[in-house]
C-alpha positions as CSV (number, residue, x, y, z in Angstrom):
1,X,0.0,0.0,0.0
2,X,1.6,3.4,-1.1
3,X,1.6,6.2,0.9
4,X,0.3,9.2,-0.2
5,X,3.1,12.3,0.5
6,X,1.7,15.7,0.3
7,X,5.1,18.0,0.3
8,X,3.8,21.4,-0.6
9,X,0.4,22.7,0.0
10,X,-1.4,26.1,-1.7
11,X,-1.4,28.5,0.4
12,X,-3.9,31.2,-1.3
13,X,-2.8,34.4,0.9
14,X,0.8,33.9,0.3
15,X,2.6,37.1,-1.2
16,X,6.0,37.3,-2.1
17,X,8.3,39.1,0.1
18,X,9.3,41.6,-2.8
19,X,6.1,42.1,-3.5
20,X,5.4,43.3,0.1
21,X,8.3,45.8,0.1
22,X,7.5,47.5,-3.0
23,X,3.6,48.0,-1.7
24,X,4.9,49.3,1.2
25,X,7.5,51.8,-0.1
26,X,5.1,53.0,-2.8
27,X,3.0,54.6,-0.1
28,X,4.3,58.3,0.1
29,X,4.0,57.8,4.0
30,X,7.1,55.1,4.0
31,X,9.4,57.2,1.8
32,X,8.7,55.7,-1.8
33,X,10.3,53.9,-4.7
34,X,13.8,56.3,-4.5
35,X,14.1,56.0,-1.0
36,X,14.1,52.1,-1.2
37,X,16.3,52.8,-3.8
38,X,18.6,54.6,-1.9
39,X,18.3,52.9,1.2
40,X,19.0,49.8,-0.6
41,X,22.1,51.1,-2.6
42,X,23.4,52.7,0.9
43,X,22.7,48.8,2.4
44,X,25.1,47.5,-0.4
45,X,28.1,50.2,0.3
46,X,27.9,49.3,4.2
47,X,27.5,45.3,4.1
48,X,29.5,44.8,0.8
49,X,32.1,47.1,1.2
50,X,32.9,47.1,-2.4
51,X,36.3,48.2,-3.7
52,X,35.7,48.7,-7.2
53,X,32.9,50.4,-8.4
54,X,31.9,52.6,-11.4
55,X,33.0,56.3,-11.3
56,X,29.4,57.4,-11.9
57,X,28.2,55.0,-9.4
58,X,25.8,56.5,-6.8
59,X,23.5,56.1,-3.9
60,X,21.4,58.6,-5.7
61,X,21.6,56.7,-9.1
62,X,19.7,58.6,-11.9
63,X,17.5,60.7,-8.9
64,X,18.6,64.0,-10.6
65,X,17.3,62.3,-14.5
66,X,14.2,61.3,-12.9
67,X,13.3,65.0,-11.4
68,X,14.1,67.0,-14.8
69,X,11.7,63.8,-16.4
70,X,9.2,64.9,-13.9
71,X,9.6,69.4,-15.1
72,X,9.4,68.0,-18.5
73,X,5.9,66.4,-17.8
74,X,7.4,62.7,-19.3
75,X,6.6,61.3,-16.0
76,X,2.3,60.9,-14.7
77,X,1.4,62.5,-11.2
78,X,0.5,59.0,-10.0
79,X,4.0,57.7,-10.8
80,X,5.5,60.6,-9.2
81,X,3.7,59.7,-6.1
82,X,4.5,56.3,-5.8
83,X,8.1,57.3,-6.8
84,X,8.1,59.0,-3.5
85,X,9.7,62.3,-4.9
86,X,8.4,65.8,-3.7
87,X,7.8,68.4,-6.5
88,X,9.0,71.1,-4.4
89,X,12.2,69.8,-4.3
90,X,13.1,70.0,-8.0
């Protein structure tokens, strides 16, 4: 007689841990998108302490780019939100 051997069961409320992180940080409240960003490129530098990087590499990668996208209008108010960046700071 065989034995039946369930190994992995559905779990219907399950939601991936990236998934989390990025619904939290695109609430304005919790900093947004470029603050994960940045937190998570400041993360790197400390735990990784990498010797070698890019000469153009930042903590604040492409954060000037994306504010002159948001002047020009390329960029919807909705994204801008979720992006976490303040329009009175451009």
């Amino acid at each position: 007689m065989a034995i039946s051997d369930v190994r992995s069961v559905m779990n219907a409320n399950y939601e991936p841990h990236g998934l989390r992180v990025v619904t939290y940080f695109s609430n304005p409240k919790n900093g947004g998108l470029v603050y994960l960003e940045q937190r998570w490129r400041e993360h790197f530098l400390a735990t990784m302490r990498p010797r070698y990087l890019p000469a153009l590499w930042s903590v604040h990668h492409n954060h000037q780019r994306l504010k002159q996208h948001i002047l020009q209008g390329r960029i919807q108010p909705e994204e801008v939100t979720v992006m976490g960046v303040k329009l009175d700071e451009c």
